[in-house]
C-alpha positions as CSV (number, residue, x, y, z in Angstrom):
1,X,56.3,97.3,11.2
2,X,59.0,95.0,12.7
3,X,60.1,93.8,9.5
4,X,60.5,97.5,7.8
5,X,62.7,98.0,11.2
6,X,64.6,95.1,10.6
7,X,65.6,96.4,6.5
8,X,66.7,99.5,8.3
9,X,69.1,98.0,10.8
10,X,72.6,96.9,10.2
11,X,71.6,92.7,9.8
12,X,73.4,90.1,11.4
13,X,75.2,87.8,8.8
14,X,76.2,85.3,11.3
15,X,72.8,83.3,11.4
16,X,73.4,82.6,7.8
17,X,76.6,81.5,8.1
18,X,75.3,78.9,10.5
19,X,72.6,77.8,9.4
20,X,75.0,76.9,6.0
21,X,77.4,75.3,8.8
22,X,74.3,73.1,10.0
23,X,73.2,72.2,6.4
24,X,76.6,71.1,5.6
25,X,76.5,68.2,8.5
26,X,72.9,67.3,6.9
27,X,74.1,67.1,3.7
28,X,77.3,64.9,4.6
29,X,74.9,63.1,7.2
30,X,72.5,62.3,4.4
31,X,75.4,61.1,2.0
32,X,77.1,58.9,4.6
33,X,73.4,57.3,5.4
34,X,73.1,56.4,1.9
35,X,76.8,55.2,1.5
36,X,75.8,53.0,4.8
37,X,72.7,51.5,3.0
38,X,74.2,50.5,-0.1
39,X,76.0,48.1,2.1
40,X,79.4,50.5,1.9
41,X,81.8,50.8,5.3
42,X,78.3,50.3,7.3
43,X,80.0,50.5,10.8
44,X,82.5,53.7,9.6
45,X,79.3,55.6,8.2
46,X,77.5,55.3,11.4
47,X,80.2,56.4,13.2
48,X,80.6,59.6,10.9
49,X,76.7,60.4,11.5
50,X,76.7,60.2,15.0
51,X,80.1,62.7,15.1
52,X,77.7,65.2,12.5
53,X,74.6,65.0,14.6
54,X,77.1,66.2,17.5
55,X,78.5,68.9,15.7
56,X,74.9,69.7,13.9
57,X,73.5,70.4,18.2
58,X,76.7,72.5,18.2
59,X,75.7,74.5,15.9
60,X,72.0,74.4,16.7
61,X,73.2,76.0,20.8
62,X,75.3,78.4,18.9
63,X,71.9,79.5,16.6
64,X,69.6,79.4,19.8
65,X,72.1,81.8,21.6
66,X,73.3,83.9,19.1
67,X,68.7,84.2,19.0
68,X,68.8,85.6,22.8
69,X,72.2,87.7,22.4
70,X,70.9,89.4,18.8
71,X,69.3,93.0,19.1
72,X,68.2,92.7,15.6
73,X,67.8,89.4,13.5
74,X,67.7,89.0,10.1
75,X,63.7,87.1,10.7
76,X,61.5,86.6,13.3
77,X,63.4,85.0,16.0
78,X,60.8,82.6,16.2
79,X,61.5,81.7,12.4
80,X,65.3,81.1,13.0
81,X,64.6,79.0,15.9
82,X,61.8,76.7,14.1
83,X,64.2,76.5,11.0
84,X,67.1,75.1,12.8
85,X,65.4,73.4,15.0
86,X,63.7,71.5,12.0
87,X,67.1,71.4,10.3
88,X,68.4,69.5,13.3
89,X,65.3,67.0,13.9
90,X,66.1,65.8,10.3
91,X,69.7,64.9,11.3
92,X,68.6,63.6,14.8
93,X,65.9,61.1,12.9
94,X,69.2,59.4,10.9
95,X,71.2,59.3,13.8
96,X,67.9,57.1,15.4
97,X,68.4,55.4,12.3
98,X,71.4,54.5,13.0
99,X,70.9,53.3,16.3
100,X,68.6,50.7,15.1
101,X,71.3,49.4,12.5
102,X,73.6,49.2,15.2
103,X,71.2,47.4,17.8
104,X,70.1,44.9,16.0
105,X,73.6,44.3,13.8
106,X,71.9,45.3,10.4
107,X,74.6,44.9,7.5
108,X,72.3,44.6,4.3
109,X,69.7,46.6,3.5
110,X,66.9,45.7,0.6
111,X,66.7,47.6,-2.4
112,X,64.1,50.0,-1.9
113,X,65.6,51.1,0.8
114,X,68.4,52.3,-1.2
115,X,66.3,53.9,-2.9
116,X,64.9,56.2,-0.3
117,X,68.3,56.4,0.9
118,X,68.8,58.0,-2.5
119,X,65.4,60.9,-1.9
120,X,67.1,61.6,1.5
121,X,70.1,62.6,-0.6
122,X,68.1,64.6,-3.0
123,X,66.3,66.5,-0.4
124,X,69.1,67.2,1.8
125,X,70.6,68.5,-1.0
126,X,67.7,70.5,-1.9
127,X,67.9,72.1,1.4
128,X,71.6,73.3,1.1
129,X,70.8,75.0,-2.2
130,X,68.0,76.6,-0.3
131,X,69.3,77.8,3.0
132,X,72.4,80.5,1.3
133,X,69.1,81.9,-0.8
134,X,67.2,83.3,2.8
135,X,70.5,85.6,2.6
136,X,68.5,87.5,0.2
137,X,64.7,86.6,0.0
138,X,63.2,88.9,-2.2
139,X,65.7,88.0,-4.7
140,X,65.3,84.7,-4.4
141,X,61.5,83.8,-3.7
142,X,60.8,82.1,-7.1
143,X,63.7,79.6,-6.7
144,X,62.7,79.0,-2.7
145,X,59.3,78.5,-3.5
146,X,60.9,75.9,-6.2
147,X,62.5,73.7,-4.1
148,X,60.0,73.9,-1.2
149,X,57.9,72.2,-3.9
150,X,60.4,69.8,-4.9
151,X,60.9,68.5,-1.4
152,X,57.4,68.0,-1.0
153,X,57.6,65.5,-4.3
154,X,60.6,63.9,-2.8
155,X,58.5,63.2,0.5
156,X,55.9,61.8,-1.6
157,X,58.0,59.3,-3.4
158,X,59.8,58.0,-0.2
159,X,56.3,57.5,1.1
160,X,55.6,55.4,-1.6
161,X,58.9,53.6,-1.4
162,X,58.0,52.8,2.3
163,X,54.7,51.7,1.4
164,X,56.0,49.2,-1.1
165,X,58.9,48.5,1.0
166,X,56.3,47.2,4.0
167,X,54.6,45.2,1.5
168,X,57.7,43.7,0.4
169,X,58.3,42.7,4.0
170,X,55.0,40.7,4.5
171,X,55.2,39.2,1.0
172,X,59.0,37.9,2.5
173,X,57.8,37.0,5.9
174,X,54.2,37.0,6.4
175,X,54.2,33.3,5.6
176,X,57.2,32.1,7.3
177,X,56.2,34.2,10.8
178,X,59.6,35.7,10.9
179,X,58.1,38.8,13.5
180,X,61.6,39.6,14.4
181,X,63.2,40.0,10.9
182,X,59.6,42.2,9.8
183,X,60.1,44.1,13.0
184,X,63.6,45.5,12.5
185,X,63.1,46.2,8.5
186,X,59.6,47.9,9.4
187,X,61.4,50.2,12.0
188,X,64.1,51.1,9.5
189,X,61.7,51.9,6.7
190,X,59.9,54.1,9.1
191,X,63.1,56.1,10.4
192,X,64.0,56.7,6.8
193,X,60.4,57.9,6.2
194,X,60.8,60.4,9.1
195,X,64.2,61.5,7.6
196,X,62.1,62.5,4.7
197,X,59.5,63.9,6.9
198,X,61.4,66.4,8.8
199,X,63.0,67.7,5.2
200,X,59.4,68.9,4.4
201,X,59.5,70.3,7.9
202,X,62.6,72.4,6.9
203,X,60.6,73.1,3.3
204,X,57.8,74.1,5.3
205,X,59.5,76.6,7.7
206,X,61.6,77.9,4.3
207,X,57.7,78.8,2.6
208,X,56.4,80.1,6.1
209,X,59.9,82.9,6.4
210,X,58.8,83.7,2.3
211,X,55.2,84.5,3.6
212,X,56.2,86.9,5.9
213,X,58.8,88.5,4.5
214,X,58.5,89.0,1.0
C-alpha cells in the first residue's frame, strides 16, 4: 500500500542526486587506491582518499537527514539508509586501507595486489552505472539485476586473488620467519578483500530495493 502511495506523491529527486554525489567519491576513491597500488604518487593518493572518505560522510549526514526531514521518499527509508550506508562502508574499508600503508610506510605492493586493486575499480564502477538507474526502477530492472550479478563475479575473483595472494606470502616468507613482513601484506590483502566485500553489500541492497519495488 505504501509503495502505490509513494507513485502517487510528488517524489523527492534529491536522494538521487546524492547518492550519484556519494558514488562519485567511491568511484575516484577506488581509482586513486589503484593508482596508489601500482606504486604511482603513493603518499598524494592517500591523501586524496582520506579527503573523499570525508566528503563521502558528508554526503552520507546529508542522505540520513534529508531521511528524517522527507514526508515522502522515493523507497523505503530504511532502503535509502542501508544503501548509503553500505555505499559509505566500501569507502571507509580503503580509507583503513590506507591507514595500514601509511603505518607501516608501505611503498610497493606485489602484483596480485594490483590486480584486485584493478576488481575494486571494476566494481566501483559497476556501482556508479547502477545508482542513476534506481531513478527509474521499473525501467531499468533487467540492467540492475545485471550488474548486481556482475559484482558478485568481481567479489569472487578478488577472493581468489586474496587467496593466492596469502599463499604467495608464505611461499615468500614462511621459510625465512619474516612474521612482520607476512603480517602487514596479509592485513592489506584482507582490507582490499573487504573493499570488495562491501561492493556486494551495495549489490545486495540494489537487488533487495528491485524486490520490493518492482
Amino acid at each position: 500500500m505504501m509503495s502505490v502511495f509513494r507513485k502517487l506523491m510528488p517524489r523527492e529527486d534529491k536522494f538521487f542526486d546524492m547518492f550519484r554525489d556519494h558514488s562519485k567519491t567511491v568511484v575516484e576513491a577506488a581509482h586513486a587506491l589503484n593508482e596508489l597500488l601500482q606504486g604511482q604518487g603513493v603518499e598524494k593518493n592517500c591523501e586524496r582518499i582520506v579527503a573523499l572518505e570525508n566528503e563521502a560522510d558528508r554526503i552520507t549526514h546529508e542522505v540520513l537527514q534529508a531521511v528524517r526531514r522527507s514526508f515522502i521518499t522515493p523507497f523505503d527509508r530504511g532502503d535509502i539508509k542501508d544503501l548509503i550506508q553500505s555505499m559509505d562502508d566500501a569507502i571507509d574499508t580503503m580509507h583503513k586501507t590506507v591507514k595500514t600503508i601509511r603505518l607501516f610506510e608501505q611503498t610497493s605492493f606485489s602484483p596480485l595486489m594490483q590486480q584486485m586493486g584493478g576488481e575494486i575499480v571494476k566494481a566501483a564502477d559497476l556501482i556508479a552505472e547502477a545508482i542513476p538507474l534506481l531513478d527509474k526502477l521499473g525501467a531499468n530492472a533487467q540492467r540492475l539485476s545485471s550488474i548486481a550479478e556482475e559484482i558478485t563475479r568481481v567479489e569472487g575473483r578478488s577472493d581468489e586473488l586474496h587467496d593466492e595472494g596469502l599463499k604467495d606470502l608464505f611461499r615468500q616468507h614462511g621459510a625465512t620467519g619474516d612474521a612482520m613482513a607476512y603480517m602487514i601484506s596479509s592485513e592489506i590483502y584482507g582490507n582490499l578483500e573487504k573493499v570488495v566485500d562491501r561492493f556486494e553489500d551495495v549489490a545486495n541492497e540494489i537487488s533487495g530495493i528491485l524486490i520490493e519495488n518492482v
